[in-house]
Backbone bond lengths (Angstrom), bond angles and torsions (degrees), N, CA, C in turn:
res aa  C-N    CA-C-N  psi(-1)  N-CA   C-N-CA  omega(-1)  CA-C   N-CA-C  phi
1 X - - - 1.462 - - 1.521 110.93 -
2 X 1.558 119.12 -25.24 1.468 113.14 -147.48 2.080 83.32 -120.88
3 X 1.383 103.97 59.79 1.462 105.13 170.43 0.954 147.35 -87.35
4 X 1.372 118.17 41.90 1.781 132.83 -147.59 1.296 94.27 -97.41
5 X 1.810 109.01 -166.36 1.361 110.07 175.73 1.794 105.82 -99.29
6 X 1.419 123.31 50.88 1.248 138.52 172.59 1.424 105.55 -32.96
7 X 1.517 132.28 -169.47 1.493 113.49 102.24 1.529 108.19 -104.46
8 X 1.156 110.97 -173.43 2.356 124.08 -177.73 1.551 80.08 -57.27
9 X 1.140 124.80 -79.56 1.730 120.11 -151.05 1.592 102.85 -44.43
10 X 1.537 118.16 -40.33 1.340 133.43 -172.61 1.663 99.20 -41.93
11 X 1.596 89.81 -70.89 1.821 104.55 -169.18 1.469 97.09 -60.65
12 X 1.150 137.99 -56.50 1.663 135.76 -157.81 1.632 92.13 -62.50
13 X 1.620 141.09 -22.62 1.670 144.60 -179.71 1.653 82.32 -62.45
14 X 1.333 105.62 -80.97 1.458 123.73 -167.69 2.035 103.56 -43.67
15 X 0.672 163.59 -82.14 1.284 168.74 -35.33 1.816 83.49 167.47
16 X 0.780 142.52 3.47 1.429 147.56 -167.56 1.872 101.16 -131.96
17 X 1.110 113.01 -16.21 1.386 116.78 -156.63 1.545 110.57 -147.27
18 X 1.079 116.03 -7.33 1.301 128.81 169.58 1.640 128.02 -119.39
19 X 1.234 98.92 -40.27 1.973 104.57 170.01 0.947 127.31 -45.79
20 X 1.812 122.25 -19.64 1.412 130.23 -156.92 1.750 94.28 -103.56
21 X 0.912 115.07 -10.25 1.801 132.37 179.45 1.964 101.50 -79.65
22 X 1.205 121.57 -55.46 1.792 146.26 176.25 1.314 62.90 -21.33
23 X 1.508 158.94 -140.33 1.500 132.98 -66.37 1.578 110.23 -98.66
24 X 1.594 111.55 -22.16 1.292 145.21 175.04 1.899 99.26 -53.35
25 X 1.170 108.00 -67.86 1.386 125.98 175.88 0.816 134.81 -14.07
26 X 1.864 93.91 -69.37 1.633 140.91 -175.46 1.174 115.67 -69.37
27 X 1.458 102.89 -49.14 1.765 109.44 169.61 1.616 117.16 -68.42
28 X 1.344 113.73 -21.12 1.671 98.47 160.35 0.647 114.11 -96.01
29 X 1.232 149.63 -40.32 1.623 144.71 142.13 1.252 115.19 2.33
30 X 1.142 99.94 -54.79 2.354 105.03 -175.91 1.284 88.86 -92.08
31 X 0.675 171.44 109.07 1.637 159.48 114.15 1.794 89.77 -152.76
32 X 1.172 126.54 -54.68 1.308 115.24 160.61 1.540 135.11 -57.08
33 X 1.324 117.85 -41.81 1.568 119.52 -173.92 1.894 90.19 -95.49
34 X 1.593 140.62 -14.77 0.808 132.94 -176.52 1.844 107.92 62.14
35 X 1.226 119.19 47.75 1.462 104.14 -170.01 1.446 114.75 174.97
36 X 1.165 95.20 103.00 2.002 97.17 -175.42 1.660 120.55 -12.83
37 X 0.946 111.32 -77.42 1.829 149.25 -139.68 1.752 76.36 -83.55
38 X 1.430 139.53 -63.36 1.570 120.32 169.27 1.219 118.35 -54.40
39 X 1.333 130.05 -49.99 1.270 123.17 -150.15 1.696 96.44 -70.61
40 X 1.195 116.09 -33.61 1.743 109.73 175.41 1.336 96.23 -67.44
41 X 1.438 134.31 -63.38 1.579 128.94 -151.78 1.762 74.21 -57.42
42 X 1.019 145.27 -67.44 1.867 133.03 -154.29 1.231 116.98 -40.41
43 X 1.571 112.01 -50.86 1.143 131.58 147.11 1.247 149.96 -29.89
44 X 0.944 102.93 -48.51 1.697 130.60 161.37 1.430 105.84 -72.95
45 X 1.118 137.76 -41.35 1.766 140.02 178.51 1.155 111.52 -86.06
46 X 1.408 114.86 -30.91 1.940 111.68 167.74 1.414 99.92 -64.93
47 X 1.519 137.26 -52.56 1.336 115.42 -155.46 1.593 116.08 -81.11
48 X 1.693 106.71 -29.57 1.277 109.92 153.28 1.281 149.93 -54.31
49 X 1.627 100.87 -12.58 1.852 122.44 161.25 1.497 102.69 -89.73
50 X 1.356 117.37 -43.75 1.520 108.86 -163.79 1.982 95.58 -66.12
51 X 0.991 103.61 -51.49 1.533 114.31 -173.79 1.233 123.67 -60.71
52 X 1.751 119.63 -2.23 1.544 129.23 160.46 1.187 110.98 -118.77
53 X 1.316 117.26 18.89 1.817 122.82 167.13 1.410 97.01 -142.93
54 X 0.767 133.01 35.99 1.618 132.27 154.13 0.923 139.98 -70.59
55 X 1.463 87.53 -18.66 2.118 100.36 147.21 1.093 113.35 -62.94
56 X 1.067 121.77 -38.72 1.654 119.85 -160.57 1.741 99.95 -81.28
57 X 1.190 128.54 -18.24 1.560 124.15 -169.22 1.720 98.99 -87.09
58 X 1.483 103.37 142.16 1.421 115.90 -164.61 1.967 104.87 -100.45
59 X 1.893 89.87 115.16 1.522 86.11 -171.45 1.525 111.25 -73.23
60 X 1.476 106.83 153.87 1.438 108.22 -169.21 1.574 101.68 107.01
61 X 1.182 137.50 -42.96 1.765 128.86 171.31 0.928 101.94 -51.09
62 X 1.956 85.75 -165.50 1.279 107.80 -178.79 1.625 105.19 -103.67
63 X 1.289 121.13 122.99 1.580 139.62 -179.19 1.748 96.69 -59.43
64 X 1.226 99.14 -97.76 1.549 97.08 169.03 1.470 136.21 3.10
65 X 1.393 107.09 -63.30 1.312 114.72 175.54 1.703 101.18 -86.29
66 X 0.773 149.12 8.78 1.219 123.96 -174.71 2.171 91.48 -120.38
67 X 1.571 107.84 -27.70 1.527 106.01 148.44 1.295 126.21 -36.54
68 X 1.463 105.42 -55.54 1.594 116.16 -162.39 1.595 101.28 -90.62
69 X 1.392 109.40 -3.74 1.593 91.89 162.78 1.715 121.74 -81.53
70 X 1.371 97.52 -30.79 1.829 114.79 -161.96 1.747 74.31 -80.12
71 X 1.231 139.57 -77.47 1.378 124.04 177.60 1.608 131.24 -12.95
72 X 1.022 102.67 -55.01 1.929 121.07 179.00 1.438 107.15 -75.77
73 X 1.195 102.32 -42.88 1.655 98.73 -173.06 2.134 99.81 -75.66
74 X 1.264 115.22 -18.16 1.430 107.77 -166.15 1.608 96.40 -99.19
75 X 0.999 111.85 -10.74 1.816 111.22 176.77 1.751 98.32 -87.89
76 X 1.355 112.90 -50.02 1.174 88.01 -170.94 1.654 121.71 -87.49
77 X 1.167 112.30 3.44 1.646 111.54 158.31 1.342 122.32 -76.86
78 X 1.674 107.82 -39.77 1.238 114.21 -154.09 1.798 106.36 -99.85
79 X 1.484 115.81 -45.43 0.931 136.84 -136.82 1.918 110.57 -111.95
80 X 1.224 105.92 -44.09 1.618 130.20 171.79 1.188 106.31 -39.76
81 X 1.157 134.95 -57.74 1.477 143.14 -162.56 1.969 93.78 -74.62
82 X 1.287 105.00 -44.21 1.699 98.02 -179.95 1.293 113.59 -32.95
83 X 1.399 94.86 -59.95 1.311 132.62 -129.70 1.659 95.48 -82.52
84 X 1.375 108.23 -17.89 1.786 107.26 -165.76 2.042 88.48 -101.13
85 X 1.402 104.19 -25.48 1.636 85.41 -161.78 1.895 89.94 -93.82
86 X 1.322 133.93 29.22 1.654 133.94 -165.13 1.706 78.27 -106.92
87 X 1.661 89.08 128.56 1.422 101.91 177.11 1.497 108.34 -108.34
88 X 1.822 118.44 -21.22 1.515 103.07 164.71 1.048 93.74 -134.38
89 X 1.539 122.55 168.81 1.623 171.09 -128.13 0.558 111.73 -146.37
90 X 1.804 128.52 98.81 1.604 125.17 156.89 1.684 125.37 -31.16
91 X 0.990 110.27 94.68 1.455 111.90 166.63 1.842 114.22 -15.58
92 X 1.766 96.99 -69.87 1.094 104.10 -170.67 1.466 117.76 -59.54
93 X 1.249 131.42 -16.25 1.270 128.24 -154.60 1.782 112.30 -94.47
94 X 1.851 79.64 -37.35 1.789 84.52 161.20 1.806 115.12 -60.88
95 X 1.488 101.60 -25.33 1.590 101.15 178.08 1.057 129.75 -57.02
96 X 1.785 103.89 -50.58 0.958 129.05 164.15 1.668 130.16 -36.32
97 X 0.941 87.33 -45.53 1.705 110.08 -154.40 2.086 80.61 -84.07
98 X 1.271 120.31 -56.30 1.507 110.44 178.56 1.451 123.21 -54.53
99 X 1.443 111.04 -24.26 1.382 114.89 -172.84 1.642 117.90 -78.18
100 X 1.542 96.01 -30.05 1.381 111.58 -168.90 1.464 113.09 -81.37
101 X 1.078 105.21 -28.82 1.638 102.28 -159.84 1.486 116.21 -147.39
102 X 1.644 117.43 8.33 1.651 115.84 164.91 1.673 97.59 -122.46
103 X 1.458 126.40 -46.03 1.553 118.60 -167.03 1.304 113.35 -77.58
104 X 1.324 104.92 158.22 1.176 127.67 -174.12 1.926 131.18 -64.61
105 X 0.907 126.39 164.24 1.881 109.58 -172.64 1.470 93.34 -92.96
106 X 1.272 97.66 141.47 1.663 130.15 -175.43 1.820 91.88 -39.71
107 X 1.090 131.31 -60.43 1.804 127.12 -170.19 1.266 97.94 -55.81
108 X 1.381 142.53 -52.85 1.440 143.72 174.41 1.717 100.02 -53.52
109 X 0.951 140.01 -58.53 1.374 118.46 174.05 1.259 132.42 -62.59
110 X 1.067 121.10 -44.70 1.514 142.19 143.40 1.639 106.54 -5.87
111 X 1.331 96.76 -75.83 1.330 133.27 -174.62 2.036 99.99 -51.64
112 X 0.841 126.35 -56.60 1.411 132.12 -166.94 1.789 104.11 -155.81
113 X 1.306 95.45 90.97 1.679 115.73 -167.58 1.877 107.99 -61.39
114 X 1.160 83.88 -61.58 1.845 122.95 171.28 1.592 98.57 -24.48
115 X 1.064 110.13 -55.98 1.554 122.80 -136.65 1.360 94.91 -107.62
116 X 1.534 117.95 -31.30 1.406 119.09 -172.22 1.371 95.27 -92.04
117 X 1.322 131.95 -11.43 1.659 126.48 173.46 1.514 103.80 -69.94
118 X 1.772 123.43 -54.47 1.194 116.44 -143.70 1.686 91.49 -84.01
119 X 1.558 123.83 -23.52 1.513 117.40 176.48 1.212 121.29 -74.30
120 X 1.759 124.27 -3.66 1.434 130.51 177.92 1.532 101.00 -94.77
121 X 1.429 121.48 -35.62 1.330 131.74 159.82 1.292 101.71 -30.50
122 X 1.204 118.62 -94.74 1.599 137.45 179.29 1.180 108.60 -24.67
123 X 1.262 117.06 -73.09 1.428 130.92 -178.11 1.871 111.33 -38.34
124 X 1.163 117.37 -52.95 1.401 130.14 159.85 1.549 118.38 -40.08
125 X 1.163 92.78 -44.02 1.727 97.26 179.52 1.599 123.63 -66.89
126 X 1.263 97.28 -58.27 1.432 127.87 152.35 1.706 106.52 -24.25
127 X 1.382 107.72 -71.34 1.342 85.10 -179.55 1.407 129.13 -87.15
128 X 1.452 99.43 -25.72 1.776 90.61 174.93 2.338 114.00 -62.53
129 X 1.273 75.06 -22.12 2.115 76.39 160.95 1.373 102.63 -62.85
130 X 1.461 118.83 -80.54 1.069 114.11 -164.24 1.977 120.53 -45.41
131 X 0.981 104.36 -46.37 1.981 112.38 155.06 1.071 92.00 -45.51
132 X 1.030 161.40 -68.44 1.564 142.77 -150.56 1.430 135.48 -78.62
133 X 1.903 92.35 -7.97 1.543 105.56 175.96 1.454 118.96 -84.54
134 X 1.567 108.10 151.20 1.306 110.74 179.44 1.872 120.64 -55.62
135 X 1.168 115.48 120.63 1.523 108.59 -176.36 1.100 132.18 -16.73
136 X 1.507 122.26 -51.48 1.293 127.46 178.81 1.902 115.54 -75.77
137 X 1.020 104.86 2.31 1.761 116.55 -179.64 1.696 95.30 -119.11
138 X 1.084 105.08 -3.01 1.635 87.37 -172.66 1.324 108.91 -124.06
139 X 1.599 133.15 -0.37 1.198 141.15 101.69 1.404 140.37 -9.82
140 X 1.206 115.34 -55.41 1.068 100.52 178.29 1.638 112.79 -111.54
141 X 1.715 127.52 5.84 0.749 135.37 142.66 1.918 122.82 -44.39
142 X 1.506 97.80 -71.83 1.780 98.43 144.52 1.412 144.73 -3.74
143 X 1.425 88.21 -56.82 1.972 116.02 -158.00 1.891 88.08 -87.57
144 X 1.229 115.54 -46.10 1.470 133.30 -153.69 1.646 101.71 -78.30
145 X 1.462 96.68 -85.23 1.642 112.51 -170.38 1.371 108.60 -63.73
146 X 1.303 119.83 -57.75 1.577 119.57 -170.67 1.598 116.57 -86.73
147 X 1.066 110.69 -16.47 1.451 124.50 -170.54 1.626 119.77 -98.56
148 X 1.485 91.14 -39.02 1.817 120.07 174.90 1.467 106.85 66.79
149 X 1.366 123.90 39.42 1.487 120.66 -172.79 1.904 88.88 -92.49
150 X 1.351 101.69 151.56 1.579 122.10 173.02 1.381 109.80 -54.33
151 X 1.282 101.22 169.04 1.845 94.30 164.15 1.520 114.03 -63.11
152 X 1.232 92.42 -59.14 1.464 108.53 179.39 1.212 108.39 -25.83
153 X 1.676 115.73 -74.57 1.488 124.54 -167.10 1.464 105.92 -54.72
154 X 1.259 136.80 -43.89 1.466 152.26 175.08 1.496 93.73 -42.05
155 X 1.668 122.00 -60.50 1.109 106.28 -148.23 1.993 105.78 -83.24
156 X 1.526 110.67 2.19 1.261 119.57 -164.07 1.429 96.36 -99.93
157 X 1.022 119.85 -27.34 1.468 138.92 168.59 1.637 120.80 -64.86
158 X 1.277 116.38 -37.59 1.184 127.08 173.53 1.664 137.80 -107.90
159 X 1.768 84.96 -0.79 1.193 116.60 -167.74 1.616 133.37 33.67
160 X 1.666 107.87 47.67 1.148 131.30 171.76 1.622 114.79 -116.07
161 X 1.682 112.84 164.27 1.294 112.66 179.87 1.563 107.52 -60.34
162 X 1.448 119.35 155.33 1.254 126.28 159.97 1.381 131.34 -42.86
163 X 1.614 103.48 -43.77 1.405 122.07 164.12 1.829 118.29 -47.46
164 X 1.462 97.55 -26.56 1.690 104.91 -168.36 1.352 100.56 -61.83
165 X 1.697 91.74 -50.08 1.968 115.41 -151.52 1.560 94.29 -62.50
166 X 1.637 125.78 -51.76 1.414 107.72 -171.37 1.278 118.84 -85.33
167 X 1.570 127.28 4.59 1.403 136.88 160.75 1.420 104.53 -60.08
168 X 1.593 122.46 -67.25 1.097 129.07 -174.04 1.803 121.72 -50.03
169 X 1.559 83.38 -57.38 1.792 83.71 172.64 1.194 128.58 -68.42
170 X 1.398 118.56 -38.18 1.510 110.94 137.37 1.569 135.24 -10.70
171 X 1.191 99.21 -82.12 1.689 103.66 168.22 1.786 112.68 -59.40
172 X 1.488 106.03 -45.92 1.569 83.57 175.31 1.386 131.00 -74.90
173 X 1.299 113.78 -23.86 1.947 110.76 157.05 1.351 110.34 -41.04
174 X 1.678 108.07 -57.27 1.522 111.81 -163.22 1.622 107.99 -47.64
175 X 1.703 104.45 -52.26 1.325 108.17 169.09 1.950 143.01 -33.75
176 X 1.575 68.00 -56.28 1.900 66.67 164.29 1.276 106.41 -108.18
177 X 1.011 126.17 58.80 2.023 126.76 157.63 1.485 85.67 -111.29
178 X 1.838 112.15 -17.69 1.906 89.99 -159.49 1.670 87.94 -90.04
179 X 0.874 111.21 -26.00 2.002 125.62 -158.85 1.719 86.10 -90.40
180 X 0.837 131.28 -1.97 1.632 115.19 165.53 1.333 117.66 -120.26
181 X 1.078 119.53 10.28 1.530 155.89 -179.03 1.650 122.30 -95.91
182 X 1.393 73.64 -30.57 1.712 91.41 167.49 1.351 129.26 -117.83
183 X 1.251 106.05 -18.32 1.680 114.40 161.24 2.122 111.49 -72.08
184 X 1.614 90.91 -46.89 1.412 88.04 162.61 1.313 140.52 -52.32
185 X 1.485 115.45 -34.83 1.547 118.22 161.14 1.342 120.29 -87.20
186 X 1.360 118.76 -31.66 2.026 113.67 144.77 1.441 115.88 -40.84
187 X 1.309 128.93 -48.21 1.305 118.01 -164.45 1.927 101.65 -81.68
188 X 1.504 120.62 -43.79 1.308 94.94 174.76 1.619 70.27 129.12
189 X 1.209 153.02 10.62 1.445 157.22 -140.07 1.813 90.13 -124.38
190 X 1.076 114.52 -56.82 1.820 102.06 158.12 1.224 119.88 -140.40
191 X 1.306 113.96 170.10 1.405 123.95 -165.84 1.210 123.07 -144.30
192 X 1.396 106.72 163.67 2.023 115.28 -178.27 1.652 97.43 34.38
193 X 1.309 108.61 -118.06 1.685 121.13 -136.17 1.400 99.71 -73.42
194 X 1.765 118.90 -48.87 1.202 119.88 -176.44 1.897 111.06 -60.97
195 X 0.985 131.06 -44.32 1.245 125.44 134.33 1.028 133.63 29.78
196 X 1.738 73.83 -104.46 1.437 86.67 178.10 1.556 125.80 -120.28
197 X 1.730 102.47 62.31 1.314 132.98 139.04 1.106 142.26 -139.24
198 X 1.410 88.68 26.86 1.483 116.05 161.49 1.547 103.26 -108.37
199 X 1.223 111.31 -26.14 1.826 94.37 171.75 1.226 108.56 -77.91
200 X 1.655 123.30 -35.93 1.297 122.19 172.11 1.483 130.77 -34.95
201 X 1.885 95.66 -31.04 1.821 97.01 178.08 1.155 105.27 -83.14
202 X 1.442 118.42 -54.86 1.379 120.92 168.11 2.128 119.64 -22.05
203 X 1.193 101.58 -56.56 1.577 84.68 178.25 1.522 124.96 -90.17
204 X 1.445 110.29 -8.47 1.415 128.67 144.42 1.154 127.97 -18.52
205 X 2.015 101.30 -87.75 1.285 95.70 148.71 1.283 172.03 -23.98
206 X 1.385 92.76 -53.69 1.612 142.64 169.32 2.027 89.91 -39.42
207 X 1.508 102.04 -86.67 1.292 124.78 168.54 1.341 119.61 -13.14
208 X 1.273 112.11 -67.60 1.754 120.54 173.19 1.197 93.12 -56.15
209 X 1.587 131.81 -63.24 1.628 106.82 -148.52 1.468 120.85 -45.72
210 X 1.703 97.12 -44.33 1.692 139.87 -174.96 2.136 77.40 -26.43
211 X 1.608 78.31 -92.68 1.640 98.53 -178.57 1.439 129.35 -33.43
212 X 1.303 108.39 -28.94 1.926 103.88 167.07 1.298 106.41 -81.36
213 X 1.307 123.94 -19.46 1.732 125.18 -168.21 1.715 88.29 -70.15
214 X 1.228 106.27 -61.66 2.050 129.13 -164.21 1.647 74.44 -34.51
215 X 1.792 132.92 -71.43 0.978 97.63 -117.07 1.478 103.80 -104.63
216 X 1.572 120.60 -21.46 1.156 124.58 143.93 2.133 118.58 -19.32
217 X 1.218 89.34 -61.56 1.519 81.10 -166.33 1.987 106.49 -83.24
């Protein structure tokens, strides 16, 4: 795959410093393209860009982030437009994508069945919220919560102000506190009053932001 005009020591730098990123990748990859069979082809084209400009990456950074930039920038040229006109969703890939990188290891369930049901519950929710956010909030939700990159790094990554990245994630937390808010009272997880005063903060909030936006602008 990695057939450029490298040299071996070149690729074994690269392949030494980048492989350990492959599951990191993959999991934003699916949560972004929503779909097995892309999130590898994304995958597969990030490491093949990073791996013919790898001259250009400065040793001593951060690898990772400078992965997850050539990643973001190749989904949303290449891949975004798929991804908005895809009318179904591999089942499996959402499976995939839960098994790999929110649930728990088989001895931990084993171990406390009970407990490992209602956190795979959750965990499920969690991500089908996050699938439900608008791209540009669900990016850097990604980059942030699951990924744990800084603002900073987020915003070097996306190549927007810092100010953007915690605007956005802002609103996309807010987003899924409301979208898990509602799976929680679907599932039977809360009820009556607590409920619904917890939605009460939720549009509370909501309200102020509305109102600092009004007065700012």
């Amino acid at each position: 795959m990695l057939d450029f005009k490298h040299t071996d020591r070149t690729r074994r730098e690269f392949e030494s410093l980048s492989l350990d990123h492959l599951d990191a990748l993959y999991s934003a990859g699916l949560r972004l393209t929503k779909n097995e069979r892309d999130a590898e082809d994304l995958v597969q084209d990030t490491f093949l860009r990073a791996f013919r400009f790898f001259d250009k990456f400065e040793r001593g950074t951060n690898m990772k982030a400078w992965l997850f930039k050539i990643l973001t920038n190749t989904f949303i040229n290449k891949y975004r437009r798929r991804v908005k006109e895809r009318t179904v969703v591999e089942g499996a890939a959402r499976e995939a994508g839960n098994e790999r990188f929110v649930t728990r290891e088989p001895t931990e369930s084993s171990a406390d069945p009970e407990q490992y049901f209602f956190d795979k519950l959750l965990s499920d929710d969690v991500i089908r919220s996050i699938d439900q956010l608008p791209i540009d909030f669900r990016l850097v939700v990604i980059l942030a919560d699951l990924q744990e990159f800084s603002y900073k790094e987020i915003a070097e990554i996306l190549d927007c102000p810092v100010g953007t990245v915690m605007s956005r994630l802002y609103r996309g937390r807010k987003l899924l506190q409301k979208n898990l808010l509602e799976y929680a009272v679907a599932s039977g997880v809360l009820h009556g009053k607590q409920a619904l005063e917890l939605g009460a903060v939720v549009e509370e909030e909501e309200a102020v932001e509305v109102l600092e936006f009004k007065r700012r602008a």
